[in-house]
C-alpha positions, 0 to 999 in steps of 0.5 A: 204701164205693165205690172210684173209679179215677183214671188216674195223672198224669191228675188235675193235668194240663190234658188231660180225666180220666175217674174211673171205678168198679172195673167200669171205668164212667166217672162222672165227668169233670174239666175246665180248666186250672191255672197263673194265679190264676183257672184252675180245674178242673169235675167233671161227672157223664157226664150232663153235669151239674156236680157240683163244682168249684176254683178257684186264687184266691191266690198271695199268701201261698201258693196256696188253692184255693175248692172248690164244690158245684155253684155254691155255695162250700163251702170253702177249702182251704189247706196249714197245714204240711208237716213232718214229714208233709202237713197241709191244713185245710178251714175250713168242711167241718172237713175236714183232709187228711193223709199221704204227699202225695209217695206219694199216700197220704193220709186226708180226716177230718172230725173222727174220721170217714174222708171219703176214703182214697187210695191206689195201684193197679196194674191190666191197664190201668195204674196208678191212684189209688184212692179210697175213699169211704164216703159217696158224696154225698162223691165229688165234693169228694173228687175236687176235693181230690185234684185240688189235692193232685196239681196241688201235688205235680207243679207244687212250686217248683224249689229245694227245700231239703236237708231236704225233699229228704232226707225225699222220697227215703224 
């Protein structure tokens, strides 16, 4: 299982991120913007090359997001329901997203099978998302998919209602 380190607050942001091993190695680099439909991010190996990306395509009847391999398509992700816990589906990977949105504590399954585990982590260095994958090829639409949860989480529409209010301060 490889571990890779996000810097916190760096993934939805529209500055420059740099996903890292535990040696503090850069692998990856997370580029663009988000905001309008049409606005996407890309995940580039240090080499330069593009290994995935996810574009905003719907405000209409919620905000989805394409994710892609390289050039090609492999799904879209959309949110199915957020009581009492997060709830997010992949059509086409079969993956399903769901945990703690809000504490950034949350699986990626495929059926049974663990895609993605993330968590918290604080460091010499400062405090991290950690992401535990086991199958590396994986990697680069597990980032894309933290991405959209974190762009979800930090750009919420103001006014929420009482209840949601009441179950984030827990």
């Amino acid at each position: 299982m490889s571990e890779f380190f996000i810097q916190e607050r760096q993934l939805s942001n529209v500055t420059r991120t740099i996903v890292k091993d535990y040696q503090g190695k850069s692998l990856f680099l997370l580029v663009g913007r988000w905001g309008t439909k049409g606005d996407a991010l890309s995940l580039y190996k240090m080499n330069g090359e593009l290994v995935a990306s996810i574009k905003q395509v719907s405000f209409t009847f919620g905000t989805r997001f394409e994710i892609y391999q390289g050039f090609k398509k492999v799904g879209t992700l959309k949110k199915i329901f957020n009581w009492p816990g997060d709830f997010y589906y992949i059509r086409q990977l079969h993956w399903t997203v769901q945990g703690n949105i809000y504490r950034h504590q949350y699986t990626i399954h495929h059926f049974n099978r663990l895609v993605m585990e993330m968590n918290n982590a604080t460091l010499l260095t400062g405090d991290y998302y950690v992401l535990n994958i086991p199958v590396d090829d994986e990697a680069p639409l597990c980032i894309c998919i933290a991405a959209i949860m974190d762009y979800w989480l930090y750009n919420r529409k103001k006014g929420k209602s009482p209840l949601r209010l009441n179950l984030d301060m827990n």
